[in-house]
C-alpha positions in Angstrom: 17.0 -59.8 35.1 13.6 -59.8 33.9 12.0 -57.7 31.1 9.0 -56.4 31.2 6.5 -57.5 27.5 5.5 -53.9 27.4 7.1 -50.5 27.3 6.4 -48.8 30.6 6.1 -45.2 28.8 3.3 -47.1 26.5 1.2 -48.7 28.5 0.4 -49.4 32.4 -1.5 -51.2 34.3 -2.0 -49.6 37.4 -4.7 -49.5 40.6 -6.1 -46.1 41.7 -6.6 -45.6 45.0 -8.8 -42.0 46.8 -7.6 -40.7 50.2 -10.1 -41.1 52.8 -8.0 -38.2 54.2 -8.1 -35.6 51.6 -10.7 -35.1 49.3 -9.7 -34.8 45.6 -6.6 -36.6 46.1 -6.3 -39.7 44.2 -2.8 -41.7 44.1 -2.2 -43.8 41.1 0.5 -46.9 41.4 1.4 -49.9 38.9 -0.8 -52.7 39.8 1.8 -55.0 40.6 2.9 -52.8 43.4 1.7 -52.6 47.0 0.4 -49.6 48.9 3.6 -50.4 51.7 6.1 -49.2 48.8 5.1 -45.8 49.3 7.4 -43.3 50.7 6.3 -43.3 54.6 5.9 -39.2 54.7 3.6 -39.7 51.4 1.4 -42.9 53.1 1.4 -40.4 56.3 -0.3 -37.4 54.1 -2.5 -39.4 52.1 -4.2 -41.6 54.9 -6.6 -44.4 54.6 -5.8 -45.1 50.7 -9.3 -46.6 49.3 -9.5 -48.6 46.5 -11.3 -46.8 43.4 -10.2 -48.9 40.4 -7.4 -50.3 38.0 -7.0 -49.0 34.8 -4.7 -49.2 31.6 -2.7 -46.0 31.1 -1.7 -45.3 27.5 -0.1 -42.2 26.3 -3.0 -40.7 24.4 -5.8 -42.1 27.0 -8.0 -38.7 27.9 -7.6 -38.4 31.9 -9.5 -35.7 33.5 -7.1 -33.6 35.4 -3.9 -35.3 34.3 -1.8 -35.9 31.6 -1.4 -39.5 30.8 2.2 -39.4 29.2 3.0 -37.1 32.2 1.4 -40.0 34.7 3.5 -42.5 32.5 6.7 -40.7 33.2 6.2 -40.2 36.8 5.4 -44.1 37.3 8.6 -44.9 35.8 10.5 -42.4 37.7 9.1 -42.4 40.8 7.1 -45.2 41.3 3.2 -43.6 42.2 2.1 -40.7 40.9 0.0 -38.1 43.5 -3.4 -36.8 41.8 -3.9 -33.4 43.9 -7.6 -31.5 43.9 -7.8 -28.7 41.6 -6.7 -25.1 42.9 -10.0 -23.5 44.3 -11.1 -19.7 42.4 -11.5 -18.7 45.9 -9.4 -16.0 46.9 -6.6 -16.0 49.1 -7.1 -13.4 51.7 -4.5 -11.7 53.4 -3.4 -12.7 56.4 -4.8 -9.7 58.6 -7.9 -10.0 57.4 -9.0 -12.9 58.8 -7.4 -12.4 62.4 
């Protein structure tokens, strides 16, 4: 069984990839994983993953949109974690108005 030198809640390497099919989505995944041990209905959604960089994740790192403990738990857990654009200000219009 191997052990890993670091705590995976304290620090993690991992490679950030953009969709080419969705803009504002970014997945994040431990670098020493590959983008084929994705979930197939995930790889299907995101699309055309595009390499945007790697990056050391540490608990109090500032992240833009995320929460890097949160991104921490989530690679443990689940392996990737899914970066989703922000919710637009636009309102939602009901649905018989724009018949």
């Amino acid at each position: 069984m191997s052990t890993m030198s670091e705590d995976p809640l304290k620090s993690r390497e991992v490679a950030v990839y953009r969709s080419a099919k969705k803009a504002d989505t970014y997945l994040y995944l431990p670098v020493e994983d590959d983008l084929e041990s994705l979930p197939k209905e995930l790889a299907s959604l995101f699309g055309r993953a595009i390499f945007a960089m790697e990056l050391t994740i540490t608990p109090d790192l500032k992240m833009s949109r995320l929460n890097a403990e949160e991104v921490l738990v989530g690679l443990q857990e689940k392996g990737y974690v899914l970066q989703l654009p922000p919710p637009t200000n636009a309102p939602v219009l009901h649905e018989r108005l724009t018949e």
